[in-house]
KEFIDO-971180 format. One record per residue (C-alpha): residue number from 1; x, y, z. Coordinates in pm, whole numbers, always signed. Layout:
<zalums>
<zalum NUM <X Y Z>>;
...
</zalums>
This chain:
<zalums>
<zalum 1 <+7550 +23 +5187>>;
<zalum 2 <+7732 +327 +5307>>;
<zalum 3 <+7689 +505 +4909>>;
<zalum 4 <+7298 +452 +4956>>;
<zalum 5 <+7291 +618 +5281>>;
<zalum 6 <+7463 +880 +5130>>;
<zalum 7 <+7232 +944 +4861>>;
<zalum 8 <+6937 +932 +5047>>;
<zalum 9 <+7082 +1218 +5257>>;
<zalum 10 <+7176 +1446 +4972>>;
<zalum 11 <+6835 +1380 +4780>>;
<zalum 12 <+6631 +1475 +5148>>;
<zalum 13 <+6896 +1787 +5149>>;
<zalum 14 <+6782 +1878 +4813>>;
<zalum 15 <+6386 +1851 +4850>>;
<zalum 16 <+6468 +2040 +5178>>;
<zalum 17 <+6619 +2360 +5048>>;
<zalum 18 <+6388 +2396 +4717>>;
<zalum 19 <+6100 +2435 +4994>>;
<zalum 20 <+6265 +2637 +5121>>;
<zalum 21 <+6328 +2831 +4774>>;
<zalum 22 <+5959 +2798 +4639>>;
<zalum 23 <+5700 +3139 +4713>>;
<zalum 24 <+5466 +3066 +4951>>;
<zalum 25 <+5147 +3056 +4753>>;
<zalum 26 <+5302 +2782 +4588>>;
<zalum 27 <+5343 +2588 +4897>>;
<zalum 28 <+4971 +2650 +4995>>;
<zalum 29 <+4770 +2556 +4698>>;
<zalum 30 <+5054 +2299 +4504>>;
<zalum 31 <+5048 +2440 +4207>>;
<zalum 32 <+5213 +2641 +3908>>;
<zalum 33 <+5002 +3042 +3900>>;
<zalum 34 <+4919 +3132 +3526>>;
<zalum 35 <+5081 +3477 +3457>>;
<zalum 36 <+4812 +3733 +3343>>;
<zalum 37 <+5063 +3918 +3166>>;
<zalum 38 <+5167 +3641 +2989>>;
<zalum 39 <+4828 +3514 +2876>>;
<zalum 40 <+4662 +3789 +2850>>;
<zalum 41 <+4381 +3966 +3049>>;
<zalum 42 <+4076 +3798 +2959>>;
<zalum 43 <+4122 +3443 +3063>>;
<zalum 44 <+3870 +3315 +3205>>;
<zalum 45 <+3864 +3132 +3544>>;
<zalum 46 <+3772 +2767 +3587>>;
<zalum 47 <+3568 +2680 +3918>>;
<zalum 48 <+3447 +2343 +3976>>;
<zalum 49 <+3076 +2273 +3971>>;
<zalum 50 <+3048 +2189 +4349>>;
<zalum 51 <+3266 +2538 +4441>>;
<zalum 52 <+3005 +2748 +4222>>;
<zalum 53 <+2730 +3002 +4361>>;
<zalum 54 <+2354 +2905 +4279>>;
<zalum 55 <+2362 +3232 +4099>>;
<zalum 56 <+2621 +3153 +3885>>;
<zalum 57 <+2440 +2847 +3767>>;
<zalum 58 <+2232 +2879 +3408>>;
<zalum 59 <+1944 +2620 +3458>>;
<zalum 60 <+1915 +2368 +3133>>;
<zalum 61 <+1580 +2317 +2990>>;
<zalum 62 <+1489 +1957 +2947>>;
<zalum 63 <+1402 +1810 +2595>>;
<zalum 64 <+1125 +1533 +2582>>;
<zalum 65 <+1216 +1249 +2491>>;
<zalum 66 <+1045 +1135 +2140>>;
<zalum 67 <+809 +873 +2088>>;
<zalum 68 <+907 +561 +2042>>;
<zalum 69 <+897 +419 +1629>>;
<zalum 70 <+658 +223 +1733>>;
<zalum 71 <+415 +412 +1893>>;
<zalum 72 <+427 +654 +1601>>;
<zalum 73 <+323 +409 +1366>>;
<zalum 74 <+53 +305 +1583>>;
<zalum 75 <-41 +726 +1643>>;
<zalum 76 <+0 +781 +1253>>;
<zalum 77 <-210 +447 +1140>>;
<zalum 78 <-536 +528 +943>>;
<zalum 79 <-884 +454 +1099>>;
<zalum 80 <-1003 +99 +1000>>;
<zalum 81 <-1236 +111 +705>>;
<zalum 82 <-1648 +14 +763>>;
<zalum 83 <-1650 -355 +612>>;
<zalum 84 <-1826 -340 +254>>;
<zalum 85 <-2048 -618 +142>>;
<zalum 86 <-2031 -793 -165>>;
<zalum 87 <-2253 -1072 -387>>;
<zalum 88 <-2298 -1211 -688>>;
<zalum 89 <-2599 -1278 -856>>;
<zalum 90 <-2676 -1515 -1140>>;
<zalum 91 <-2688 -1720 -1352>>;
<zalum 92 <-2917 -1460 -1566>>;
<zalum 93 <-3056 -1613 -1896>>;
<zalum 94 <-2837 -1408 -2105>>;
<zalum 95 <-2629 -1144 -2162>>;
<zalum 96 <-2942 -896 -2245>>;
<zalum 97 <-3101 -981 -1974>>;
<zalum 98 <-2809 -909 -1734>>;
<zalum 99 <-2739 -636 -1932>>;
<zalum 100 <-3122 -513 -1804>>;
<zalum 101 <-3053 -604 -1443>>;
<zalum 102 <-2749 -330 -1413>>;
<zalum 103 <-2952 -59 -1569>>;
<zalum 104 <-3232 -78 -1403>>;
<zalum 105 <-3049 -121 -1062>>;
<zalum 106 <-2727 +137 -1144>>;
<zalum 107 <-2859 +333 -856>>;
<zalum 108 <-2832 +119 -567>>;
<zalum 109 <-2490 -85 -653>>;
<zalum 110 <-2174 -89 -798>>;
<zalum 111 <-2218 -391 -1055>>;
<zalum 112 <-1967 -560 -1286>>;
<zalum 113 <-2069 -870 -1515>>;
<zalum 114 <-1903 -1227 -1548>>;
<zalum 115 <-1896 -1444 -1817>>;
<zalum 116 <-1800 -1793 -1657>>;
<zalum 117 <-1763 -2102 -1862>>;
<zalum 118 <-1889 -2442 -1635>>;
<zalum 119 <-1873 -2783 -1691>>;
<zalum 120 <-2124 -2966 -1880>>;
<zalum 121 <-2172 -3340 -1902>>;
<zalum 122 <-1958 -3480 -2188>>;
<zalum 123 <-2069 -3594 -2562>>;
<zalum 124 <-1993 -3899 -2792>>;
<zalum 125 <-1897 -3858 -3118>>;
<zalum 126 <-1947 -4201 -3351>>;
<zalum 127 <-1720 -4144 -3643>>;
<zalum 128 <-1499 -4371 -3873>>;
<zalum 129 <-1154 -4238 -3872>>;
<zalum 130 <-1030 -4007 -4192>>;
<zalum 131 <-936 -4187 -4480>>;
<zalum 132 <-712 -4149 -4755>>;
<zalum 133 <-888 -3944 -5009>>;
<zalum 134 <-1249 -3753 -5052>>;
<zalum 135 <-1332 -3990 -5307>>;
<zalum 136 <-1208 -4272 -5124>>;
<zalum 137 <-1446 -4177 -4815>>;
<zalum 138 <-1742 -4048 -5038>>;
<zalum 139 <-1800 -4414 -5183>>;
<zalum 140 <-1734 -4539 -4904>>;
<zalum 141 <-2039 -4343 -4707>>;
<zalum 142 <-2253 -4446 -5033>>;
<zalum 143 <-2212 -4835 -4936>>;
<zalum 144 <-2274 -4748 -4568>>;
<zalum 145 <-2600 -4557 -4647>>;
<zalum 146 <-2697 -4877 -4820>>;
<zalum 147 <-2576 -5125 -4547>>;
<zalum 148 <-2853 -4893 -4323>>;
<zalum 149 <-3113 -4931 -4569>>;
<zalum 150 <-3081 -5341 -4608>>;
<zalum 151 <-3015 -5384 -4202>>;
<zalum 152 <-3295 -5108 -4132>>;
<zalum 153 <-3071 -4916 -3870>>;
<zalum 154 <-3176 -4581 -3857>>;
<zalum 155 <-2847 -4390 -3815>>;
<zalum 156 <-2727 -4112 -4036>>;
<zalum 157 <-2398 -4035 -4169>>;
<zalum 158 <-2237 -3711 -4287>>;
<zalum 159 <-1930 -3696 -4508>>;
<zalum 160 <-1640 -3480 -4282>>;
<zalum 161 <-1474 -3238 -4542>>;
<zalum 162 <-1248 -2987 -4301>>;
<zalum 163 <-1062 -3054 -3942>>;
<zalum 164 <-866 -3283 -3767>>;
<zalum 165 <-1134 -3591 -3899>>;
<zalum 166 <-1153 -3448 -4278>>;
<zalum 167 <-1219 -3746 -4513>>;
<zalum 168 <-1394 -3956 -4204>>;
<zalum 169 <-1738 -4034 -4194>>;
<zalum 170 <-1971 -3906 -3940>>;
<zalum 171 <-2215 -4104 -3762>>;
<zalum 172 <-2351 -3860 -3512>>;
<zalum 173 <-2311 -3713 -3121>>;
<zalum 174 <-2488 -3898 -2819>>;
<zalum 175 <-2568 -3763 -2463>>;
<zalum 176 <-2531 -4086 -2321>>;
<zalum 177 <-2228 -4317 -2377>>;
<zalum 178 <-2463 -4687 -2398>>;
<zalum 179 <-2632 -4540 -2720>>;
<zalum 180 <-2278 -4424 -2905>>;
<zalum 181 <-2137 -4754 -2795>>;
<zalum 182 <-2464 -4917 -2950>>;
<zalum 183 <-2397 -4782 -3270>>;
<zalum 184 <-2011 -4871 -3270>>;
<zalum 185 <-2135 -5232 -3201>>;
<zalum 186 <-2407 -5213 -3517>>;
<zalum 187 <-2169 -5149 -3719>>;
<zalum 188 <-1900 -5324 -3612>>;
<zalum 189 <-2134 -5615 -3690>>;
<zalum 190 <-2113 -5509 -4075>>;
<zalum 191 <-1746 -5477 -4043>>;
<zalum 192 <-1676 -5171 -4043>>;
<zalum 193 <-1400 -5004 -3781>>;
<zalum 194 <-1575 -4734 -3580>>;
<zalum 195 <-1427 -4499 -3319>>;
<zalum 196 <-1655 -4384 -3011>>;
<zalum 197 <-1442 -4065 -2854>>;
<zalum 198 <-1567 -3881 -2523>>;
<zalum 199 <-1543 -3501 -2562>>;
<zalum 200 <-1603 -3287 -2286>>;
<zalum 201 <-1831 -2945 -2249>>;
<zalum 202 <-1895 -2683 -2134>>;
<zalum 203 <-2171 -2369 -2082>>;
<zalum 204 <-2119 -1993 -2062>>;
<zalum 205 <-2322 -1846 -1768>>;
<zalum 206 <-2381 -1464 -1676>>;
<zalum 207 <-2310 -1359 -1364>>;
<zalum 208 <-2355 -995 -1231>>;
<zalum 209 <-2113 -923 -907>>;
<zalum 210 <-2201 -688 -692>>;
<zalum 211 <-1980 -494 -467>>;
<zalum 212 <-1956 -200 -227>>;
<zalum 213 <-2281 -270 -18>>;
<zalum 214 <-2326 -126 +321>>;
<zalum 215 <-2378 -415 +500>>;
<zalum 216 <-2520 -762 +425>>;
<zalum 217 <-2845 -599 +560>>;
<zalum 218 <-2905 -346 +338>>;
<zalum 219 <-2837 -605 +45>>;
<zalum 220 <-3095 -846 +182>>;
<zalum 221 <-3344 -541 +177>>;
<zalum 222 <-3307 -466 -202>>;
<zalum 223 <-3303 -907 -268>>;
<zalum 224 <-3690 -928 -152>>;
<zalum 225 <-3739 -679 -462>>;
<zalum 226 <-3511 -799 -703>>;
<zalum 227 <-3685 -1152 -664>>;
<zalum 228 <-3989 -1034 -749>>;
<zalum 229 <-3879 -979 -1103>>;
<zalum 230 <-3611 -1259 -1168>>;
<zalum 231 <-3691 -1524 -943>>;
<zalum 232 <-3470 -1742 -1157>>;
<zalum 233 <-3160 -1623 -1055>>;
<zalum 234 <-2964 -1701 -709>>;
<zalum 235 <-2731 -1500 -517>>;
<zalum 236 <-2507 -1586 -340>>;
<zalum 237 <-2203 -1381 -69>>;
<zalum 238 <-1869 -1310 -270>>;
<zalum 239 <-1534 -1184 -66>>;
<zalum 240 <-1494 -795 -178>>;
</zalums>
């Protein structure tokens, strides 16, 4: 107890006499002064914002902020094209006369012609399948022509001599199924094996499409007219 008394009193004597060693600016303001001799004359003095004059204040210009990406995109985005109207027009009767319709019309549109292929209604072919050998199927045609001529059935036959049925025996194409499937039953009454086989079809139509129209308006104007000439063909709006 008695050495921590003792060495509070010498550290308080200490602080105590280097006060009393220490110059007196040093006392005032608490801290170390920066020797101009040793750092040279042109240092320059720090003063804190709040101690400065108004005159020694430079005023700072303000930078706008930019625009936001996003309204950029929306300043920079193109004007909205006029909406265009488009149409096709057909079926013409052929490819001349379409041909016809764009020249005498190149002035008003911007015309471009289709070729479309549509479904027709399906055919029957009557046929007995290929046989071995031409001569094999040639006398054998001979003794069906005759089996026609004794039962009076007027159906003709053709020898097939190239294709997928080469060396069969044609007995002819029907529009409507009851009539090929009349004929299979004829002559499956002589004995012979006949094949009725559906094949479907279809029709090329020409089309002219017609694009870059003002408006639906203006196309309606120059349809009056065109209808006067080719009242045979429709027309009909087409996405441009």
């Amino acid at each position: 107890m008695r050495g921590i008394l003792l060495g509070l009193l010498l550290a308080n004597m200490l602080y105590l006499g280097w006060q009393f060693l220490l110059p007196d600016e040093l006392q005032n303001t608490g801290s170390v002064p920066v020797s101009a001799g040793v750092l040279g004359q042109d240092v320059a003095t720090l003063t804190l914002l709040s101690e400065a004059s108004q005159d020694q204040l430079i005023p700072y210009l303000a930078v706008a902020e930019p625009e936001s990406v996003q309204d950029l995109a929306v300043n920079d985005s193109p004007a909205p094209m006029a909406a265009r109207f488009c149409a096709e027009l057909g079926p013409f009767r052929d490819r001349e006369d379409a041909e016809g319709f764009m020249v005498t019309n190149a002035g008003r549109f911007t015309m471009e012609m289709e070729a479309r292929l549509v479904p027709a209604p399906s055919i029957y072919r009557v046929f007995l399948p290929p046989m071995s050998s031409r001569e094999l199927a040639a006398s054998t045609m001979d003794a069906l022509r005759d089996a026609f001529v004794s039962n009076n059935m007027p159906i003709d036959s053709f020898l097939i001599t190239q294709g997928e049925l080469a060396n069969g025996i044609a007995l002819g194409l029907f529009a409507e199924r009851s009539n090929a499937l009349n004929v299979q039953n004829q002559l499956q009454a002589l004995g012979y094996s006949v094949t009725v086989r559906e094949e479907p079809k279809s029709n090329e139509e020409i089309w002219v499409v017609v694009s870059g129209v003002e408006s639906q308006a203006v196309f309606l104007s120059h349809w009056a007219e065109i209808q006067l000439s080719r009242s045979y063909i429709r027309a009909g709006e087409k996405l441009c």
